[in-house]
C-alpha positions in Angstrom: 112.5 -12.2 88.0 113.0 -8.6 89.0 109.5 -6.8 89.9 109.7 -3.6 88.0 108.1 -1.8 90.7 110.1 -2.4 93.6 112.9 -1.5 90.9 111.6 1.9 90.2 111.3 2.7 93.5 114.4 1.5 95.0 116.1 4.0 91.8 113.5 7.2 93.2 115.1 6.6 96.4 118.7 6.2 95.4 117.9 8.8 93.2 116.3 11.2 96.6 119.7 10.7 98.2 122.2 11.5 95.1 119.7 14.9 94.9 120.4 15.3 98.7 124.3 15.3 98.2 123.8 17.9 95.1 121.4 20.3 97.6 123.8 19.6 100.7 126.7 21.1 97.9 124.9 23.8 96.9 123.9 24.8 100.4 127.4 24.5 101.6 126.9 21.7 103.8 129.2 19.6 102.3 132.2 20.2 100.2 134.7 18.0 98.0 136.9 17.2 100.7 134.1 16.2 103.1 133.2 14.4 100.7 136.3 12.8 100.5 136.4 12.0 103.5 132.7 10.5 103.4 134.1 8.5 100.2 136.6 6.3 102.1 134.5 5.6 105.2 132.1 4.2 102.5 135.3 1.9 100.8 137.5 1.5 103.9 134.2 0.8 106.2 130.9 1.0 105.5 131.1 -1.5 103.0 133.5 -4.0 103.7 130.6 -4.1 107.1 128.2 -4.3 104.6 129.6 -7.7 102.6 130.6 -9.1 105.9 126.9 -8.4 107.7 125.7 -10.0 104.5 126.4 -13.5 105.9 126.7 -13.3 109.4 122.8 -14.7 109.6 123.9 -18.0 109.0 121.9 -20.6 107.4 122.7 -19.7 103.9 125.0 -22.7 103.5 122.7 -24.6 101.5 122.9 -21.8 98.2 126.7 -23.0 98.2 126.4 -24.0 94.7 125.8 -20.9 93.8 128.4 -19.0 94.8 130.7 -21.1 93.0 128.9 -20.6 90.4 128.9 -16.7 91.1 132.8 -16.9 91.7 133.0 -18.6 87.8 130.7 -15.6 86.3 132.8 -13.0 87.5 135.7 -14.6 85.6 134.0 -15.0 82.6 132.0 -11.7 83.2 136.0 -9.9 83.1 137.4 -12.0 80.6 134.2 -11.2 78.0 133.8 -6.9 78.9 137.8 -6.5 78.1 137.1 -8.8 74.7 134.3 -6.3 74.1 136.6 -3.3 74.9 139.1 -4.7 72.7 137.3 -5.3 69.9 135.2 -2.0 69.7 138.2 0.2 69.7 140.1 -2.1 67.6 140.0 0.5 64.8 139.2 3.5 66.7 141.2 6.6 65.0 141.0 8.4 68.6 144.2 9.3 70.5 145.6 6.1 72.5 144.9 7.8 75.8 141.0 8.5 75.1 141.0 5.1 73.4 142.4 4.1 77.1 139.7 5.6 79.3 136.9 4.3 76.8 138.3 0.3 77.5 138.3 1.0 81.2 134.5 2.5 81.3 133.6 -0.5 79.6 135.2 -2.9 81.7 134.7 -1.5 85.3 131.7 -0.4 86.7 130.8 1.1 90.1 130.0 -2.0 91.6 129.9 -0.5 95.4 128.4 2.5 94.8 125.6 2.1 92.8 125.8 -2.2 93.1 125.5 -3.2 96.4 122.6 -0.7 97.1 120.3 -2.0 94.3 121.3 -5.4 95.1 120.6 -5.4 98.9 117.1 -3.4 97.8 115.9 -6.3 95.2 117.3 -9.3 96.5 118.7 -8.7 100.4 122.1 -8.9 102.5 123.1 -12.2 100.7 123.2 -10.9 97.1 125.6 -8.4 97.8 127.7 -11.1 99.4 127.4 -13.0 96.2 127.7 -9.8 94.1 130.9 -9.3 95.8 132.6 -12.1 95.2 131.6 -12.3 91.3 133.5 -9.1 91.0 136.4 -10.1 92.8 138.6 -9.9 89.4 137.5 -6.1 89.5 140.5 -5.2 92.4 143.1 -7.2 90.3 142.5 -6.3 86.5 142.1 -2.6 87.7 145.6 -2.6 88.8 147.1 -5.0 86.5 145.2 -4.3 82.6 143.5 -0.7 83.8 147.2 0.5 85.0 149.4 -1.0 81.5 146.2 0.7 79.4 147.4 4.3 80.9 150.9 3.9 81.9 153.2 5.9 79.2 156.2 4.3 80.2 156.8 4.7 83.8 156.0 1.3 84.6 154.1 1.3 88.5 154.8 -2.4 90.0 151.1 -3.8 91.5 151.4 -4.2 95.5 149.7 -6.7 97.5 147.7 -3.6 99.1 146.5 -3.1 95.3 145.4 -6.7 95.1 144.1 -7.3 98.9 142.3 -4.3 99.2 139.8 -4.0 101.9 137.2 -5.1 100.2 138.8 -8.1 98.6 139.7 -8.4 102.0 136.0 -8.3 103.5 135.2 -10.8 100.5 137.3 -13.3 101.6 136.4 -13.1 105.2 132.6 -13.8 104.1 134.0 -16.5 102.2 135.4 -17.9 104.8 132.4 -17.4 107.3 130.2 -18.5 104.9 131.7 -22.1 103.9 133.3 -22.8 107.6 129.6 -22.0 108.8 131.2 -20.1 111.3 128.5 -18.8 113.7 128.5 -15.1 114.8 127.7 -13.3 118.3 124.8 -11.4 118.1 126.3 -8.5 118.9 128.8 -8.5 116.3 126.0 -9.2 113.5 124.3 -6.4 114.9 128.0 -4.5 114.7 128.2 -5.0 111.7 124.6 -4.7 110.5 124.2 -1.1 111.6 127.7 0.1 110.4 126.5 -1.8 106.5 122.8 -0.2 106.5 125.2 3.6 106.9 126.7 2.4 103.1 123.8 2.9 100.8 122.6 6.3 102.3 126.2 7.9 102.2 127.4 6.1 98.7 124.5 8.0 96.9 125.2 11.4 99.1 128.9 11.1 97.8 127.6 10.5 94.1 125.5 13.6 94.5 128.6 15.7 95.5 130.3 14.6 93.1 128.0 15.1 90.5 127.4 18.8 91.9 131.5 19.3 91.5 131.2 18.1 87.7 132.6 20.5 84.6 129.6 20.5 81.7 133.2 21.5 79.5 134.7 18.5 80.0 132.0 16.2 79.6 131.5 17.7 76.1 134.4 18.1 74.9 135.4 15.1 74.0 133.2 13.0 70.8 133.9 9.3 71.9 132.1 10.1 75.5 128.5 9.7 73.6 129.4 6.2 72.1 130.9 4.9 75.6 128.2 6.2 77.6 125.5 4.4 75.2 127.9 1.6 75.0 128.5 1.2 78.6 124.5 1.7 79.5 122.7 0.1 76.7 124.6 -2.0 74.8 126.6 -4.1 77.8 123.9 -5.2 79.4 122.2 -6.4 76.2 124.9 -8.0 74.8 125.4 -9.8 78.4 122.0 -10.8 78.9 122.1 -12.2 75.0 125.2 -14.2 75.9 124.3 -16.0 78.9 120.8 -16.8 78.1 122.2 -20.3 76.8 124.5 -20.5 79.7 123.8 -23.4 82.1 123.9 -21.0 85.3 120.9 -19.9 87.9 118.8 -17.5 87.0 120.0 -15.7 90.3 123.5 -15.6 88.6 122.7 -14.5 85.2 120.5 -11.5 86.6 123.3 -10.3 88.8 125.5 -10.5 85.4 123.2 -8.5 83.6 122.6 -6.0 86.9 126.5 -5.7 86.5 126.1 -4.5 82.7 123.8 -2.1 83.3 126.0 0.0 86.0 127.5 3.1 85.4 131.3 3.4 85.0 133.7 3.1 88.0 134.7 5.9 90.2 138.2 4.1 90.2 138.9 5.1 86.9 139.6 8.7 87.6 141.3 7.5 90.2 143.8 6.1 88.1 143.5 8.3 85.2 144.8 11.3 87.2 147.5 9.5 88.8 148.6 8.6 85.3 147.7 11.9 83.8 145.5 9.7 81.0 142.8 12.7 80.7 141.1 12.4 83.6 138.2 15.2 82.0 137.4 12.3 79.7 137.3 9.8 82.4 135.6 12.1 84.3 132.7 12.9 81.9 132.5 8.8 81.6 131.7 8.7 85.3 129.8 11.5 85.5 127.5 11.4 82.4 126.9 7.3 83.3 125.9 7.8 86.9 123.3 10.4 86.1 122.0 8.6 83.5 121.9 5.3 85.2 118.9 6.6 87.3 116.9 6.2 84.4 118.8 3.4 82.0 119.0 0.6 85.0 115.2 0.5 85.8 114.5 0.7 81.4 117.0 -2.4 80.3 116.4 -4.2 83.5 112.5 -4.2 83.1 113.2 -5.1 79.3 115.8 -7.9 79.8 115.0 -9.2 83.1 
């Protein structure tokens, strides 16, 4: 069971550092493409380091069970948000593209950014291992059902690269540590320990310049982004925490299913949305107006349901 308290103040201090990349912005310290920059140490480094470190301890080989079992809720976990997406905007009367970016900010959340953080705060280095490997289907789908949902005809093939990213990559490679009990030097625990602790820091000061950079015209412009927001920050994790309550599964498991409903929308998605040109100011509001209100949703429907 999650202890409120530590919860609240692990989301004051994520929410210290995302105010710390909004008064960095507005001093001039740091810009969009420093951020940019900042952005893909935290994807191509920082936390791949972070998943890896996660099981480089050792002796967790005994929790193998459940990381199956974590491995089998991600799949489910994908397969029952795109029912959900599906189903809501059956009979939407909203343009096909906004009806597109809704499905994705439903289905993919920011599970590095804001997940991995909260995770390592409440439960330690071997939940975001775990964590990690639950969302594995996240690097796939995103390139697979989020590309076919915005593609107007030109029809972009899925690469290997799009499907072993690095941090399906770094998943794997903790896999593979983990269950061949593969011991680790010192050293290269510690390697990889100090490069992981840089990824929660930097992930929230990255949010906070983005946030800084975000158009108040495009977040209201469009009427859908109120239902998805309350969809994606209230509902979801309700829904999720309703739906596996029966489940035969670890508590451990079913609270890292309902962490994963209550994040805010994916950073990926406009991402893609501007690559595609799907409006990315509605997939950019999504982001935006669930990130900020995350600070205070996560800590309200986790105390609730957990």
């Amino acid at each position: 069971m999650i202890d409120i308290w530590v919860l609240l103040g692990v989301m004051l201090e994520l929410s210290a550092l995302i105010l710390l990349g909004l008064v960095l912005t507005k001093l001039h310290l740091l810009d969009e493409k420093g951020s940019a920059v900042l952005s893909t140490l935290v994807v191509h480094v920082f936390n791949p380091a972070l998943i890896i470190s996660s099981v480089c301890e050792g002796g967790l080989q005994t929790q193998g069970d459940t990381v199956i079992e974590a491995i089998i809720c991600g799949v489910f976990l994908y397969a029952l948000l795109i029912l959900i997406a599906i189903v809501v905007y059956m009979r939407s009367k909203a343009l096909k593209e906004e009806v597109s970016i809704c499905k994705m900010i439903v289905i993919f959340s920011n599970t590095a950014f804001v997940g991995y953080p909260i995770l390592r705060a409440l439960y330690g280095d071997f939940a975001v291992f775990v964590f990690s490997l639950m969302h594995l289907p996240f690097n796939i789908l995103i390139f697979t059902y989020g590309r076919s949902l915005l593609q107007k005809g030109n029809h972009q093939k899925m690469t290997v690269k799009d499907i072993f990213s690095i941090g399906t990559v770094s998943s794997i490679v903790a896999l593979i540590l983990y269950f061949g009990n593969i011991s680790v030097p010192v050293r290269v625990a510690d390697f990889f320990g100090i490069l992981g602790d840089a990824c929660v820091p930097l992930s929230m000061i990255v949010i906070g310049v983005s946030l800084a950079h975000a158009s108040w015209k495009n977040v209201l412009k469009s009427k859908n982004i109120n239902m998805v927001v309350f969809l994606r920050l209230i509902v979801l994790p309700v829904l999720i925490a309703w739906i596996t309550l029966p489940l035969p599964i670890s508590t451990f498991n079913r609270e890292l299913l309902v962490i994963s409903g209550a994040l805010p929308a994916g950073s990926m998605i406009v991402v893609l949305a501007k690559e595609y040109k799907a409006n990315d100011g509605l997939a950019s509001a999504g982001v935006f107006l669930t990130t900020l209100l995350s600070v205070v949703t996560i800590p309200l429907m986790l105390g609730i349901l957990l």
